[in-house]
N, C-alpha and C positions, 0 to 999 in steps of 0.2 A: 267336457265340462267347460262354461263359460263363465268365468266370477268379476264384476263390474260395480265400480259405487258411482250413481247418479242422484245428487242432489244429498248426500249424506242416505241414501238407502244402500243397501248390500244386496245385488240381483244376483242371484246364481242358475244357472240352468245347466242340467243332466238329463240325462235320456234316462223315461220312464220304465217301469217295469214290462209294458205292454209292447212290440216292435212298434217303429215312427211314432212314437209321443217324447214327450218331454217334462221335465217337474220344474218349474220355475217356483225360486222360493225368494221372498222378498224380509230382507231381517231374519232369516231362515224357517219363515211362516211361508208354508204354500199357498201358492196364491192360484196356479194353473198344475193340476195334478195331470190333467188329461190331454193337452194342444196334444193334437195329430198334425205333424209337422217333424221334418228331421231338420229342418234348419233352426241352427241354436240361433246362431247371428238375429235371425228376425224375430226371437222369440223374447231377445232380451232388449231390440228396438221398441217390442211392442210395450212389454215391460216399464220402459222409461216413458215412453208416449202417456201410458195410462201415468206415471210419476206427475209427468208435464201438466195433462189436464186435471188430477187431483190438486196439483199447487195454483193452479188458476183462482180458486175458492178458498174461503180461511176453515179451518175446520167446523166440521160440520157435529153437534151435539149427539154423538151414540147414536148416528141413525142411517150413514151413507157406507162408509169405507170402513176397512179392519184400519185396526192402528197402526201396524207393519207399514201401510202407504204412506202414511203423513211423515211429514220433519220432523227431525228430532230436534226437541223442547218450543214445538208448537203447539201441544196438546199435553194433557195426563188423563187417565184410565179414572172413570166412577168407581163404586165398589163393584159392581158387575161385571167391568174391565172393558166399555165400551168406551172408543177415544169421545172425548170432552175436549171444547176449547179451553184455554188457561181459565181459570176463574168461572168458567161457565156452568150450567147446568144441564144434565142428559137428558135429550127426549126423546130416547129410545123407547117404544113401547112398551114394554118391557118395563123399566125404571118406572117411567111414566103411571103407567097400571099401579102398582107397588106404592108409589107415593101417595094415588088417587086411594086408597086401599087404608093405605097411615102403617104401612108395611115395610118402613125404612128402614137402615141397621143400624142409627144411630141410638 
């Protein structure tokens, strides 16, 4: 087992259930259940890479990445728990549908 904090995320990686895979979990949300790979070392490089070019972009309105990827207190959760910019509004389709609908939960 491999435990690493890059950029304020929590990367961990353990060998999967299955022989040569791996479960990388990010804030301890899985994010790779399956790499077929025995190398931890590069599972948890990959890991940061995908960090790297998620922080490239400011977050993205409930519709790219889990919340697990983003920095913490760059984002908060809609009511359906897809990351939001601060202050922003979701356009997950999902949400989206729902509001187009008049099927909000306020």
């Amino acid at each position: 087992m491999i435990t690493d904090v890059h950029k304020g995320r929590t990367i961990k990686v353990t060998k999967g259930r299955e022989p040569g895979t791996l479960r990388v979990t990010v804030n301890g949300i899985p994010v790779a259940c399956s790499r077929i790979s025995s190398d931890q070392q590069a599972a948890l490089e990959d890991a940061k890479n995908t960090i790297d070019f998620i922080d490239r972009d400011p977050v993205v309105d409930g519709d790219r990445w889990n919340a697990c990827w983003y920095a913490p207190g760059t984002y908060e959760l809609c009511p359906e728990g897809h990351p939001v910019a601060l202050a922003g509004k979701c356009r997950h389709s999902y949400c989206v549908t729902r509001e187009e609908r008049g099927l909000s939960d306020g």
